[in-house]
C-alpha atoms as an extended CHARMM CRD file, in Angstrom:
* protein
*
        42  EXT
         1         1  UNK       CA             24.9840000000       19.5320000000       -8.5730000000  PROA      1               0.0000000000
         2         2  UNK       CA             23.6470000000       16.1360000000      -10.2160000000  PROA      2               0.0000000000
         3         3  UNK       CA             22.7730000000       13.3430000000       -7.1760000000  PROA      3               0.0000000000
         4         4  UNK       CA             23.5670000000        9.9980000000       -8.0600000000  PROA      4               0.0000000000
         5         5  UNK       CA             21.1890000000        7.0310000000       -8.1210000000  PROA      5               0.0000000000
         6         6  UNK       CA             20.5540000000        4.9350000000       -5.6320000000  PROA      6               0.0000000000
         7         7  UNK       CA             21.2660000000        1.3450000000       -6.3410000000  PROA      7               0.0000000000
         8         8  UNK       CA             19.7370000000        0.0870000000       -3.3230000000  PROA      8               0.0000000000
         9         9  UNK       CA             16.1710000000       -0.9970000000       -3.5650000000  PROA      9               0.0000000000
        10        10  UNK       CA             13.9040000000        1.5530000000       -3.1680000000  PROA      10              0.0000000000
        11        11  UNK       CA             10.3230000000        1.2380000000       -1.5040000000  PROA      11              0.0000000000
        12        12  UNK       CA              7.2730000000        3.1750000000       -2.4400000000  PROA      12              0.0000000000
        13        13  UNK       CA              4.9270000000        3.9750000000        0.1830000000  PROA      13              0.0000000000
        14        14  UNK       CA              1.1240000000        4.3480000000       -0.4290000000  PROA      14              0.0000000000
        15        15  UNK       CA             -1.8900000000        4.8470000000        2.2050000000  PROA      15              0.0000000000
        16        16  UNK       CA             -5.6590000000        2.7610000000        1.7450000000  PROA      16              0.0000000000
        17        17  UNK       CA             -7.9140000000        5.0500000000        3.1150000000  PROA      17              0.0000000000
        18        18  UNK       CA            -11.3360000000        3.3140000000        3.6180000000  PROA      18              0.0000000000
        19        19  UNK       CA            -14.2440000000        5.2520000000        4.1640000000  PROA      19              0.0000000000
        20        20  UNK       CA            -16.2200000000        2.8890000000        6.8940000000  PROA      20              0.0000000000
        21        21  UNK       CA            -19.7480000000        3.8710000000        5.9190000000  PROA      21              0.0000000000
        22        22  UNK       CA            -19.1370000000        2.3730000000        2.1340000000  PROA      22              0.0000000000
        23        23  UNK       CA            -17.4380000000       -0.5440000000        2.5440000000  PROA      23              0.0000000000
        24        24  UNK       CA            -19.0450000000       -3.5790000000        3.4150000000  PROA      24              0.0000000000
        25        25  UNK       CA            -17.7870000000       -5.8100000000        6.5390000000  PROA      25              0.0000000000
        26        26  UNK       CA            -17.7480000000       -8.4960000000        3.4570000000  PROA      26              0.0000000000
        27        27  UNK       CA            -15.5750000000       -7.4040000000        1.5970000000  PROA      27              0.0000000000
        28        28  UNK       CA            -12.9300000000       -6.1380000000        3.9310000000  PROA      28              0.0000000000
        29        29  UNK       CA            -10.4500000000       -9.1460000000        4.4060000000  PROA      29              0.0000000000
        30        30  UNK       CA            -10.5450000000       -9.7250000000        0.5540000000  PROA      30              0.0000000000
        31        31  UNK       CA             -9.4310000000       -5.9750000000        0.0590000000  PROA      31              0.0000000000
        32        32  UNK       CA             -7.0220000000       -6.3430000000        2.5520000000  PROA      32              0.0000000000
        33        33  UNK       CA             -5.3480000000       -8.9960000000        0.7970000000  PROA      33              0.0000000000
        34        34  UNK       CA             -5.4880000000       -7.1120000000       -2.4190000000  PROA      34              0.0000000000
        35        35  UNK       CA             -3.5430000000       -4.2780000000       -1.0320000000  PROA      35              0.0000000000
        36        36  UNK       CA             -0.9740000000       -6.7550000000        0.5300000000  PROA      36              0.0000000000
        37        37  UNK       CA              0.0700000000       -7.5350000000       -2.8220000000  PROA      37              0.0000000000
        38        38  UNK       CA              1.3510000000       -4.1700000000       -3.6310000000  PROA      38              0.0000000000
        39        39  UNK       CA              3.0870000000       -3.9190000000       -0.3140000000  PROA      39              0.0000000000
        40        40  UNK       CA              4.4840000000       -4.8510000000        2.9560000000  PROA      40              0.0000000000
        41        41  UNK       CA              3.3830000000       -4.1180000000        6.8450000000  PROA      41              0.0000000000
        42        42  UNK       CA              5.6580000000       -1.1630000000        8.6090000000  PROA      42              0.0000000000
């Protein structure tokens, strides 16, 4: 049996997994705000 679309928006969900040792305290807002672009807070 075929489904049928969904019309309603859908959302794609991702994870940002940081590895602490490697990433700079410098550079952590500004990636933060990168990966706000692609999504939203839950």
């Amino acid at each position: 049996m075929a489904s049928k679309p969904n019309t309603a928006r859908q959302h794609k969900h991702f994870a940002v997994l940081i590895d602490a040792d490697n990433a700079p305290a410098a550079i952590v807002e500004g990636l933060f705000e990168e990966i706000a672009k692609y999504g939203e807070k839950s």
